[in-house]
N, C-alpha and C positions, 0 to 999 in steps of 0.2 A: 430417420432420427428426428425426432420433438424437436424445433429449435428451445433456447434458455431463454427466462427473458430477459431483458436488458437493465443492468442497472443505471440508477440517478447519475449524471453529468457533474450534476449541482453539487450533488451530496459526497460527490468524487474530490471535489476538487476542496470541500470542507473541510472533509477529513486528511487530504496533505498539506491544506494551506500553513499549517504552521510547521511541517517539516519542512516544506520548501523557503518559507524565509529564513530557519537557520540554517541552511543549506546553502543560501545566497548572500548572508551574511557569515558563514565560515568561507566563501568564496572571497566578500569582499577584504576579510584579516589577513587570508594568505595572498594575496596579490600584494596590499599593504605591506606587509611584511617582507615580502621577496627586497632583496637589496638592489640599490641602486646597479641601472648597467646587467641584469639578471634577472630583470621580471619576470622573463619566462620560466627561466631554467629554473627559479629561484618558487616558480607559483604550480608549474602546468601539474605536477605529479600529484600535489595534494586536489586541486582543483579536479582533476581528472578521477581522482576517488572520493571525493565528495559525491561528483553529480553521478559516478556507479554505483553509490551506496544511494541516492536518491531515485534511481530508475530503479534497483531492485525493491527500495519500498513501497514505489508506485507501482509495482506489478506486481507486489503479493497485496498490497490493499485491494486494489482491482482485482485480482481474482478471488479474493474471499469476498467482497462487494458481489461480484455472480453469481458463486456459487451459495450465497444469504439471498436474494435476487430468487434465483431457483429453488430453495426451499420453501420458502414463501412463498410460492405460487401453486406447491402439493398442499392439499388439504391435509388435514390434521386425520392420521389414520384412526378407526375403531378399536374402540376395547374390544379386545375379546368376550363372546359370548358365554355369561358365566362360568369362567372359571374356576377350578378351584386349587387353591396353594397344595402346594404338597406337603406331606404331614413329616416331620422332624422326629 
């Protein structure tokens, strides 16, 4: 099998940079918010589907980041040799 080739690092981390800060700024509201005596109880749930809603975003950017990656490295296929439309 081909290997794929590798997408940008840089251009990875571009395109989540700003889902991740609101991700860590809805981190920092729900900690804030948990009541005294409760922080955890009060944070860990929302906190803990934050950052699962942040790892599934990173893993579907990244994989469409590859497989755009991989298309870009197939050349652009031929016309077809004069063909002709079909008649209506």
């Amino acid at each position: 099998m081909e290997a794929i080739p590798e997408f940008c690092r840089e251009a990875f981390l571009d395109a989540m940079r700003e889902k991740m800060e609101a991700t860590f700024r809805q981190v920092a509201d729900a900690v804030n918010a948990a009541p005294a005596g409760y922080l955890i109880a009060g944070s860990e749930e929302k906190v803990r589907d934050l950052f699962a809603n942040l790892r599934h975003q990173a893993f579907e950017v990244s994989l469409q980041m590859r497989v755009n990656a991989a298309e870009a490295a197939f050349p652009p296929s031929e016309a077809p040799p004069n063909r002709q439309e079909p008649s209506q």
